[in-house]
KOLVEX-628931 format. One record per residue (C-alpha): residue in three letters; x, y, z. Coordinates in Angstrom, 2 decimals. Example, Ala and Ser with C-alpha at 12.3 -4.5 7.8 and 13.67 -1.06 7.14 Angstrom:
2
Ala / 12.30 / -4.50 / 7.80
Ser / 13.67 / -1.06 / 7.14
***
This chain:
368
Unk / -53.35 / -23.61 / 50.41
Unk / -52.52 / -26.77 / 48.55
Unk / -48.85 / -28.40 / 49.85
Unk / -47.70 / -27.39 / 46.36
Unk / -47.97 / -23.50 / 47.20
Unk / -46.27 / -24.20 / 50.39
Unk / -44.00 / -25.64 / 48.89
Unk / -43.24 / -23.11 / 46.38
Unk / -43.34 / -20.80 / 49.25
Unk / -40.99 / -22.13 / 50.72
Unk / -38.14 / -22.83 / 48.04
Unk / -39.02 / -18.96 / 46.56
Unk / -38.23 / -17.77 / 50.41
Unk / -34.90 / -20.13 / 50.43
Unk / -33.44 / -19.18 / 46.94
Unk / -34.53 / -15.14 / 47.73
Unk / -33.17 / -15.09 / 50.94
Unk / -29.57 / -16.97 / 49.46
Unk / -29.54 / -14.17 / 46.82
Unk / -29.76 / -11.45 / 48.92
Unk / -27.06 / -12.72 / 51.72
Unk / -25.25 / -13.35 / 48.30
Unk / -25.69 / -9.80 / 46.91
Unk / -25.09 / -8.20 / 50.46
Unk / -21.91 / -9.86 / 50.83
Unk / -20.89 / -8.38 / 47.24
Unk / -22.26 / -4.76 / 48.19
Unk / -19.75 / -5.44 / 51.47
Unk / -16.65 / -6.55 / 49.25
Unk / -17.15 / -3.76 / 46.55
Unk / -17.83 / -0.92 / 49.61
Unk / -13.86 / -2.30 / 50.55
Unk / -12.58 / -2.86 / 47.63
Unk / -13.40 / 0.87 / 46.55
Unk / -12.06 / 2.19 / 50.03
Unk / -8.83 / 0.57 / 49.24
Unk / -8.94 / 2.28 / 45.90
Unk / -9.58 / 5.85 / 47.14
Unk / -6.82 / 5.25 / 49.48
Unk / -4.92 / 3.49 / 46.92
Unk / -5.28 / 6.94 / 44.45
Unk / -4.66 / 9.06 / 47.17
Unk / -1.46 / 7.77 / 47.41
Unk / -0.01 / 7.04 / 44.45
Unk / -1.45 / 10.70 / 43.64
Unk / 1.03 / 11.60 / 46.84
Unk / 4.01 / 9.66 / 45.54
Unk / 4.11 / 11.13 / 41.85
Unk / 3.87 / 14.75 / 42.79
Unk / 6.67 / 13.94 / 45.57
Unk / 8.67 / 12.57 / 42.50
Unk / 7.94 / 15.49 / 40.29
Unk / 9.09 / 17.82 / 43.02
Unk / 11.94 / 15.36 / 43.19
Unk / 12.75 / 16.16 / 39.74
Unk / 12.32 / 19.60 / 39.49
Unk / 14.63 / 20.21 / 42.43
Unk / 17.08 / 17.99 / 40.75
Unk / 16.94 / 19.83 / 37.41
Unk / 17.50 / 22.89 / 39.43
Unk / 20.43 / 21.34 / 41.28
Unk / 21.86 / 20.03 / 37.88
Unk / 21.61 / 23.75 / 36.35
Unk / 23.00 / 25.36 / 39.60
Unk / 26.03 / 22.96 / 39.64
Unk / 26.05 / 23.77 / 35.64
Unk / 26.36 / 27.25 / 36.14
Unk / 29.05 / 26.58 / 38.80
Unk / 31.20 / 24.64 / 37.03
Unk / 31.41 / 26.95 / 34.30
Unk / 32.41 / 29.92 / 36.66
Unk / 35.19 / 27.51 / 38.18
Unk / 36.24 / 26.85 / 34.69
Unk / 35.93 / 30.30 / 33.07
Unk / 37.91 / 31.64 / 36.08
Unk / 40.37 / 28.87 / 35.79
Unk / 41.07 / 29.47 / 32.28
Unk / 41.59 / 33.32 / 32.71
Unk / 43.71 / 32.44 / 36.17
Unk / 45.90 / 30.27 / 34.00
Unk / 46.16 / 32.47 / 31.33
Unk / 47.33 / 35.61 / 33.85
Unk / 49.63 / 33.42 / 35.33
Unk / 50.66 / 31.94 / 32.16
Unk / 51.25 / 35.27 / 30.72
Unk / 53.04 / 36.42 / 34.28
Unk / 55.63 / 33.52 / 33.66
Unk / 56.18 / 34.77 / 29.99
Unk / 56.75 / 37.95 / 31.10
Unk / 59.57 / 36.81 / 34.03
Unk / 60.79 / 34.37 / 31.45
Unk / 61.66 / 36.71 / 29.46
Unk / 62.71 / 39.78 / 31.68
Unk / 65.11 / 36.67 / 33.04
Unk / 66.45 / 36.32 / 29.28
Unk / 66.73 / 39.80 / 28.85
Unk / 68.84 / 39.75 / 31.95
Unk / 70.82 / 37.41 / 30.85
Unk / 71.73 / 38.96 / 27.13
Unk / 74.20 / 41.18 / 29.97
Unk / 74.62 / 39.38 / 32.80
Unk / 75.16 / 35.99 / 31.61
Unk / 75.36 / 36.14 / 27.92
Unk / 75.72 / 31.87 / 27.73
Unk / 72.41 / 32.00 / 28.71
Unk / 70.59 / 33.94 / 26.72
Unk / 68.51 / 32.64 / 24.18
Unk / 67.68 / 35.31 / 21.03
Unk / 64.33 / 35.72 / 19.91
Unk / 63.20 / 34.26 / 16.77
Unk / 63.88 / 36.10 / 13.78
Unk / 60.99 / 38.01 / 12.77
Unk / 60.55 / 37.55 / 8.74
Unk / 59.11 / 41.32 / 7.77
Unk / 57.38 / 41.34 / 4.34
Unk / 59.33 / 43.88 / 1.72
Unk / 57.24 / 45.73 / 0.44
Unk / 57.58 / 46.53 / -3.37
Unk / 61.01 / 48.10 / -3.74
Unk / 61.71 / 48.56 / -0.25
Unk / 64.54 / 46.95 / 2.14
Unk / 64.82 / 45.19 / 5.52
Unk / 65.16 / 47.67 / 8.52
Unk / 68.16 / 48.72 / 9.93
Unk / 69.78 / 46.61 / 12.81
Unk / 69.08 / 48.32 / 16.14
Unk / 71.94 / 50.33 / 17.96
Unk / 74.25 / 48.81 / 20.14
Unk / 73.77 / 49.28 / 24.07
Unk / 76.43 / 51.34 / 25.93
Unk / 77.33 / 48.63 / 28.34
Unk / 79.81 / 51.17 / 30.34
Unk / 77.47 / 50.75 / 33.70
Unk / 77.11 / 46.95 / 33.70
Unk / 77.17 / 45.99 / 37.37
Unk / 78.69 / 43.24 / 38.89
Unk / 77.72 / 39.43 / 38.11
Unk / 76.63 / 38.70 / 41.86
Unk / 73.91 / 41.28 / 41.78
Unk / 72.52 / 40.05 / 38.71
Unk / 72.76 / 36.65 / 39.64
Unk / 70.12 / 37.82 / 42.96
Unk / 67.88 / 39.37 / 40.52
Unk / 67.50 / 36.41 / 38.34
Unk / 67.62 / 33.94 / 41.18
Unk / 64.18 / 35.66 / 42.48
Unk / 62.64 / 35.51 / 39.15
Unk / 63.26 / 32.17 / 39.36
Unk / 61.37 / 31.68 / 42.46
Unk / 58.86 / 33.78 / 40.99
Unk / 57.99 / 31.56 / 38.30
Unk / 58.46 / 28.57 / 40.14
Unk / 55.79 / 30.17 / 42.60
Unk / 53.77 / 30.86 / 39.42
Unk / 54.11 / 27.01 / 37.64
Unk / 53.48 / 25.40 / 41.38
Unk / 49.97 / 27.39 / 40.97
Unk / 49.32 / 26.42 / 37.80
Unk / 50.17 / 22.65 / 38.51
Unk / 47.40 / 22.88 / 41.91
Unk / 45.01 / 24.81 / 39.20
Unk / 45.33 / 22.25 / 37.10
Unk / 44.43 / 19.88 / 40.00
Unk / 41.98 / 21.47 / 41.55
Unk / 40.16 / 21.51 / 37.79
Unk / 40.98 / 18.34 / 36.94
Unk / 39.07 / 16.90 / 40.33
Unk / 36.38 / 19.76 / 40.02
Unk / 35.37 / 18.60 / 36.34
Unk / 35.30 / 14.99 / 37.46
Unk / 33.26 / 15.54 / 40.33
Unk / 30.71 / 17.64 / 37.94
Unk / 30.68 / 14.93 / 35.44
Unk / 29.97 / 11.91 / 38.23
Unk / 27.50 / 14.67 / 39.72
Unk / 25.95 / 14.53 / 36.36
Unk / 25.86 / 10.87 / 35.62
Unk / 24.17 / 10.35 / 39.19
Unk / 21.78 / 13.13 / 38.24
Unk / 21.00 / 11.39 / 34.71
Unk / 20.59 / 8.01 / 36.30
Unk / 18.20 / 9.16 / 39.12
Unk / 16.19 / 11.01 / 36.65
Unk / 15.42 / 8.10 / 34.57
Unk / 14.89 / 6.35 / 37.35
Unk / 11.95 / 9.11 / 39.03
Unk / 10.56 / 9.86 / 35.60
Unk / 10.24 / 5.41 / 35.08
Unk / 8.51 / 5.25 / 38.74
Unk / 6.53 / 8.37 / 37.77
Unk / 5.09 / 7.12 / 34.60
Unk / 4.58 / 3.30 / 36.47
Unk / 2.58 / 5.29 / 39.13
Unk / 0.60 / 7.28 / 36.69
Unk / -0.02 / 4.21 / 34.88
Unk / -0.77 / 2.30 / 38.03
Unk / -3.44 / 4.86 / 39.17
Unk / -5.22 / 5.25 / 35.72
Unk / -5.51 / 1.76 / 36.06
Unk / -6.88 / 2.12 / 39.27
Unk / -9.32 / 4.65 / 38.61
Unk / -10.78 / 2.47 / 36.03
Unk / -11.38 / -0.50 / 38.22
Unk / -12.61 / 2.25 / 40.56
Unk / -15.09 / 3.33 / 38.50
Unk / -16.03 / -0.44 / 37.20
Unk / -16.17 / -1.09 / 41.22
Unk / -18.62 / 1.94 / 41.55
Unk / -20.90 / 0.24 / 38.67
Unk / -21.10 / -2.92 / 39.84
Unk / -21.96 / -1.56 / 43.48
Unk / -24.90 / 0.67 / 41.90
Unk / -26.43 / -2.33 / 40.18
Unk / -26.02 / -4.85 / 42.59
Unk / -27.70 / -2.48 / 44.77
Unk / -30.57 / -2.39 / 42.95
Unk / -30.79 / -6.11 / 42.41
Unk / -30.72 / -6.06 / 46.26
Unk / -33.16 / -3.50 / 46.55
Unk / -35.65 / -5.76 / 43.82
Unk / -34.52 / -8.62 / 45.34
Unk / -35.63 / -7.57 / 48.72
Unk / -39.09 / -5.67 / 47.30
Unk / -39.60 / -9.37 / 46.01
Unk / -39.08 / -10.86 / 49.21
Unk / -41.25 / -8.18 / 50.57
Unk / -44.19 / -9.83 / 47.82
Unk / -43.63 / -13.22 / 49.06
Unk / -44.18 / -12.51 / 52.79
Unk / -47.48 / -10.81 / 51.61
Unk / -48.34 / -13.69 / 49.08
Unk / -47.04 / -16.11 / 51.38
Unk / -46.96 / -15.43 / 55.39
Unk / -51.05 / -16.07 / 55.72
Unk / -51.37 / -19.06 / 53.94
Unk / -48.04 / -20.42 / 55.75
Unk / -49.23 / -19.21 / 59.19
Unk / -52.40 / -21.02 / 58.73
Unk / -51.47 / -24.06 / 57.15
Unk / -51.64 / -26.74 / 59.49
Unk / -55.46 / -24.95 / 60.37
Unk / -56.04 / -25.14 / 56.56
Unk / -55.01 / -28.78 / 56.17
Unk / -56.55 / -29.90 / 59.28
Unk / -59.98 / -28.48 / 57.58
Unk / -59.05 / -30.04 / 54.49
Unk / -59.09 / -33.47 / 55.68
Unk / -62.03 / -32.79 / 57.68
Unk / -63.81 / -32.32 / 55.03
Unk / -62.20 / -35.29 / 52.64
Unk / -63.44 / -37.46 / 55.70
Unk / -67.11 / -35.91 / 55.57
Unk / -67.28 / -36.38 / 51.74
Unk / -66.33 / -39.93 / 52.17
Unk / -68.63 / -40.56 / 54.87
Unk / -71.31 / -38.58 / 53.13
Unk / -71.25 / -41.11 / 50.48
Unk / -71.12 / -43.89 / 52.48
Unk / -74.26 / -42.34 / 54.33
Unk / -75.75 / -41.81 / 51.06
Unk / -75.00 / -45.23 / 49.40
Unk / -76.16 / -46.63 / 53.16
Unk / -79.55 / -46.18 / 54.60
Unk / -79.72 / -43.31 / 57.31
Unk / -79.97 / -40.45 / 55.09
Unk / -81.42 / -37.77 / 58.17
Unk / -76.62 / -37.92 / 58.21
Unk / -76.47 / -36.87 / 54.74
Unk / -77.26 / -32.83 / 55.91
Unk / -74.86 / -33.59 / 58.82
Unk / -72.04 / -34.19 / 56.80
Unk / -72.86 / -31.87 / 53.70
Unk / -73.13 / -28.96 / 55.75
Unk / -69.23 / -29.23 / 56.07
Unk / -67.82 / -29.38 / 52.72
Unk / -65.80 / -27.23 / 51.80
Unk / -66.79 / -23.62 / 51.70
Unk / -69.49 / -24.32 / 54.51
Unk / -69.33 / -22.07 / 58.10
Unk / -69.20 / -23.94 / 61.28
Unk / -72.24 / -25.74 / 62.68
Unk / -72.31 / -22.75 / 66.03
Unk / -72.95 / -24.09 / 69.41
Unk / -74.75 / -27.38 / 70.38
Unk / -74.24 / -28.32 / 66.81
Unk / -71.78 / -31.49 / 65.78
Unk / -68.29 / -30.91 / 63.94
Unk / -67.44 / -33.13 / 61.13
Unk / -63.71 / -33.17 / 62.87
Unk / -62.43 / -32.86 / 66.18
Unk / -60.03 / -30.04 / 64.95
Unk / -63.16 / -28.06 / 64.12
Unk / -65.11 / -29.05 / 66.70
Unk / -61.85 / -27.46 / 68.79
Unk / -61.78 / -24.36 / 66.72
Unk / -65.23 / -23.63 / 68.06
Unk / -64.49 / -24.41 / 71.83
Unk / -61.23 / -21.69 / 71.53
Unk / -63.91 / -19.17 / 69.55
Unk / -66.43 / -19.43 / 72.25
Unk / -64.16 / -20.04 / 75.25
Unk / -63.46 / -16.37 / 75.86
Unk / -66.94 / -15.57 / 76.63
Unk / -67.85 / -18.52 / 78.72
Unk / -68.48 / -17.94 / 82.40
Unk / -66.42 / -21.36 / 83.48
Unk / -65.03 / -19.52 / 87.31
Unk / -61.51 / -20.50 / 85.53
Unk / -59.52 / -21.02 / 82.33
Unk / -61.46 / -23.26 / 79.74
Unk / -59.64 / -26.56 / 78.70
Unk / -61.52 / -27.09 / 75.58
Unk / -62.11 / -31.21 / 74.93
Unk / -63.85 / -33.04 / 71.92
Unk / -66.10 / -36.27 / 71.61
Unk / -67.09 / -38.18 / 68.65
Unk / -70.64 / -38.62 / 69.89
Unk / -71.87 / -40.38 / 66.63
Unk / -69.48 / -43.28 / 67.32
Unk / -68.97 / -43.07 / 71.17
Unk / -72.83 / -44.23 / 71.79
Unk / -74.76 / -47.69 / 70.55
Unk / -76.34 / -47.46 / 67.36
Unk / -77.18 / -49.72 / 64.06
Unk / -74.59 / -48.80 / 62.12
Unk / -72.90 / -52.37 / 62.60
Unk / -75.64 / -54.41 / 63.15
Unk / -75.73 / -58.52 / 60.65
Unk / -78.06 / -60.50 / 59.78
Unk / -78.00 / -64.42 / 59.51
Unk / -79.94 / -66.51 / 57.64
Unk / -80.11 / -70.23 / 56.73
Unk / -79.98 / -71.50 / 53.20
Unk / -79.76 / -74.51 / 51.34
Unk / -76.18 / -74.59 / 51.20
Unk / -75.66 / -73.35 / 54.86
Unk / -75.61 / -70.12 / 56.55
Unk / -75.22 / -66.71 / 54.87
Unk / -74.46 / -63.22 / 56.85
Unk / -75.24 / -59.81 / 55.73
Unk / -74.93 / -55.91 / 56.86
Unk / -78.32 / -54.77 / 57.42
Unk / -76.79 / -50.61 / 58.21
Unk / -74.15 / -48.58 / 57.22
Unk / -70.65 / -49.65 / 57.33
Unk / -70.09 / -46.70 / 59.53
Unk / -71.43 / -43.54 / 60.49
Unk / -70.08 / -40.50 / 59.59
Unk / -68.47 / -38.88 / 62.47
Unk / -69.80 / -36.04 / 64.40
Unk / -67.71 / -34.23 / 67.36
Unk / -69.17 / -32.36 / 69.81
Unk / -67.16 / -29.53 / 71.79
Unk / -66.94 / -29.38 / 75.79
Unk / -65.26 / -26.53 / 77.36
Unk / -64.12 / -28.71 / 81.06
Unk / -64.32 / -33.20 / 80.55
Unk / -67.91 / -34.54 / 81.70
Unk / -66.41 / -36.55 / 84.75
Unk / -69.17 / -38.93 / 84.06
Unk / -67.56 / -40.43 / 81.05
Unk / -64.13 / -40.76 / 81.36
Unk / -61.98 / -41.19 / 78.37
Unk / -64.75 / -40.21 / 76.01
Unk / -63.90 / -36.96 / 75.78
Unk / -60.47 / -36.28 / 74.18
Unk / -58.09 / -33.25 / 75.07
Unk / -58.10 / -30.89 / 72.20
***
């Protein structure tokens, strides 16, 4: 995998991952949000139908004091009239009394004007009273005295009537202005409420949208995530093995041509063999790198009868022993001395794999 896929990996794991923490944490707020909703509904659904019931019971109590008030009223107006008709009545047995008794007193009826008819002629005058058994004044004075008290009995009940109506009808009409007022007042709350929950309902609803999509985005969001850790976990995991590889084989190209532009070409098949694409050499056969002349020690370790656990170490044998690769050569000339390379600048590297260090040559043999 080239560093340009890992790094691709990488950023596409990074920017998923952020989106779905990002589109969790809205699924989280829009789960609350709509909680407080429901509850929110619930209660304002709760609060209007307590006001309605409010309001009915109040237009009942409004009709029932209604209907009161006009029986206090009706039977105050026929009390007064009785009573009003009762002091008539003693008012004018009292003058009647007094046409005999007390003839100062008495006050004559108006005169009745009688329409003539065609022709005709007012009515006689009616006959005069035989006065022969008037009694004395004292006795008539007792009689009229307690008609007196009579009607005064009579207007002191039609003065605490007339109270008792006067405060009734004011205490109906505040009754009814209080009534009014808290009407308005339920009926304004109930119509905020309803108002307050359609409202509601509609972000509810929004709320319960936007937490169905953004569900699914997390649900794509996390399938995708699921397609990068199959496009991406092998090549990540083995990385480091691929780039190790990678170089090994950049160095045996570029020691392949400097065998090839050199002179020992039996190296050219040596380093070939590992280009890219190429299987391992197997046992007993040289690595182009340490890190795969490693990987073979760890493959074959398992299975290697060592009486205790293999420590796997590497040597570059092609470099650690003498050879021609450096040797000059010096000749004289006319102007002096010239030096040339008579072998290859180098020799391409070969590492051999050892599953314990070979005591006998310390420090050659490096640690994989």
């Amino acid at each position: 995998m080239t560093r340009t896929k890992k790094t691709y990996c990488l950023a596409e794991f990074d920017k998923a991952e952020d989106k779905k923490k990002g589109l969790d944490l809205d699924i989280s707020d829009l789960n609350k949000a709509i909680e407080d909703q429901v509850e929110s509904i619930a209660t304002l659904k709760s609060e209007i139908a307590a006001l309605q019931d409010g309001v009915q019971k109040l237009d009942a109590s409004v009709a029932d004091a209604t209907s009161t008030r006009k029986t206090e009223h009706d039977d105050y107006v026929e009390t007064l009239a009785g009573n009003s008709a009762a002091k008539d009545l003693l008012n004018f047995a009292k003058n009647r009394l007094n046409k005999f008794y007390n003839p100062k007193l008495y006050q004559a009826p108006p005169t009745r004007e009688v329409a003539l008819e065609q022709g005709g002629a007012a009515p006689p005058p009616p006959p005069e009273a035989n006065l022969a058994y008037k009694k004395s004044g004292e006795s008539s004075n007792g009689v009229i005295a307690m008609i007196d008290l009579i009607v005064a009995d009579v207007d002191k009940e039609i003065q605490t009537m007339e109270l008792e109506e006067k405060d009734a009808q004011k205490d109906y009409e505040g009754f009814m202005a209080d009534a009014s007022d808290k009407r308005a007042q339920d009926s304004k709350a109930i119509t905020d409420k309803e108002g307050a929950k359609a409202e509601t309902e509609t972000e509810l609803e929004s709320n319960k949208d936007n937490k169905a999509s953004t569900t699914i985005e997390a649900m794509e969001t996390a399938k995708y995530i699921g397609g990068l850790h199959e496009e991406c976990d092998w090549l990540l995991k083995y990385y480091d093995t691929r780039e190790a590889a990678r170089t090994g084989e950049i160095d045996a190209l570029g020691k392949a041509k400097a065998v090839l532009s050199g002179a020992d070409y039996s190296l050219v098949q040596t380093a070939s063999a590992h280009l890219r694409g190429a299987k391992p050499a197997g046992p007993g056969q040289p690595e182009p790198t340490k890190g795969g002349a490693c990987a073979e020690c760890a493959k074959h370790a398992p299975y290697l009868d060592t009486g205790d656990d293999c420590s796997c170490h590497a040597s570059d044998i092609m470099t650690t022993f003498a050879n021609d690769a450096t040797k000059g050569l010096t000749t004289r000339s006319k102007y002096g001395h010239k030096s040339q390379q008579t072998g290859a600048d180098k020799l391409a590297s070969g590492w051999m794999w050892h599953c314990r260090p070979i005591s006998a040559t310390p420090g050659t043999w490096q640690k994989c």
